[in-house]
C-alpha positions, 0 to 999 in steps of 0.5 A: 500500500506504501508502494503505491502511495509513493508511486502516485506521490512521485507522479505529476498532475498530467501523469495523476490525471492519466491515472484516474482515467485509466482506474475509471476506465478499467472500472468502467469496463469491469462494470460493463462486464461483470454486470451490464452485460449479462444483464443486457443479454438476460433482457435480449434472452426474455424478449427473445422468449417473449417473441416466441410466446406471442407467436405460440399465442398467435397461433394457439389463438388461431387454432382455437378460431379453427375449433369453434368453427369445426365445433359449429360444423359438427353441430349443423352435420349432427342431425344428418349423421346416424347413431346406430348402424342397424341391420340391412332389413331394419335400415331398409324397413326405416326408410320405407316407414319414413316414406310412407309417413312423409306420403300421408303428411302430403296427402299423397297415396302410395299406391306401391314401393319396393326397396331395393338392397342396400349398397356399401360405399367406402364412406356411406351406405345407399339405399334405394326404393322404386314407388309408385304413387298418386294425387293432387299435382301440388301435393306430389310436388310438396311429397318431393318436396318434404323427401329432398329436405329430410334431415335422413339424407334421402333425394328422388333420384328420378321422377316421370309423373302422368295424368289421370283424368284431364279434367283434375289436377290429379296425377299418377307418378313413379319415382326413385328414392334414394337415401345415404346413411352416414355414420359418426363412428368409422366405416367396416370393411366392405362386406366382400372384403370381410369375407376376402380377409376371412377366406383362408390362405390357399396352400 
């Protein structure tokens, strides 16, 4: 300690002057490094983090616009999907059954109907009934009608109508209806194909 007051003693007022700069300098850049630059890269490390975060909400926030949206579409296809895959005859008896209930809501009088066997598509099954029926011409049209905006799928497929009397609006009219059953659980395998994976191997 002696050693360095006599160094400084023995020193001029330019030389003292030089070496209080110095010691501000040196303490200056030990200030820079043992605390403002940690700290300054700390900072640029948490914007750094807060950048990504705002971009992770941005697109969490996106993903939840997508959610509601495909929540609202799953709301407005519920009704039109079936619950319950019943049997081949009991599909087929309920599509008949609803025909015949949409006829008698028109007032229209079913004169025949014969289904025909179901089809199994990759994503649906497919129905089909040929009917013959008769009536005012307003109230076959309203049958059509009420047909193609069930919410159990079903569209005339085609349609030939013809005259009975030509003094009545009242006609005589075929039809072919068809219906598509979609279900909200997966698709079996085909029915052939079921039976192809089941067949035993050939030796």
């Amino acid at each position: 300690m002696n050693e360095i007051n006599k160094f400084i003693a023995g020193l001029n007022d330019n030389q003292k002057k030089l070496l209080v700069i110095a010691v501000v300098i040196v303490i200056a850049a030990l200030f820079d490094r043992l605390l403002i630059g940690p700290t300054m890269s700390r900072l640029s490390s948490i914007e750094e983090d807060i950048t990504k975060e705002e971009v992770t909400i941005k697109q969490d926030l996106r993903f939840l616009g997508y959610k509601d949206r495909i929540l609202q579409e799953s709301e407005e296809i519920d009704p039109y999907l079936t619950k319950n895959k019943l049997s081949d005859n009991e599909m087929i008896a309920a599509f008949l059954n609803k025909i015949q209930n949409l006829a008698s809501e028109s007032k229209v009088n079913l004169i025949k109907i014969n289904p025909n066997p179901g089809e199994q598509d990759d994503d649906y099954w497919k129905y089909q009934a040929d009917l013959e029926c008769s009536g005012q011409l307003a109230d076959v049209i309203t049958f059509m009608h009420l047909i193609n905006s069930d919410t159990a799928l079903m569209k005339v497929d085609k349609f030939n109508f013809s005259g009975k009397k030509s003094d009545t609006d009242e006609i005589k009219a075929t039809m072919t209806v068809e219906k598509i059953v979609i279900t909200d659980k997966p698709m079996p395998p085909k029915a052939q194909d079921a039976n192809a994976s089941s067949a035993p191997a050939a030796s």
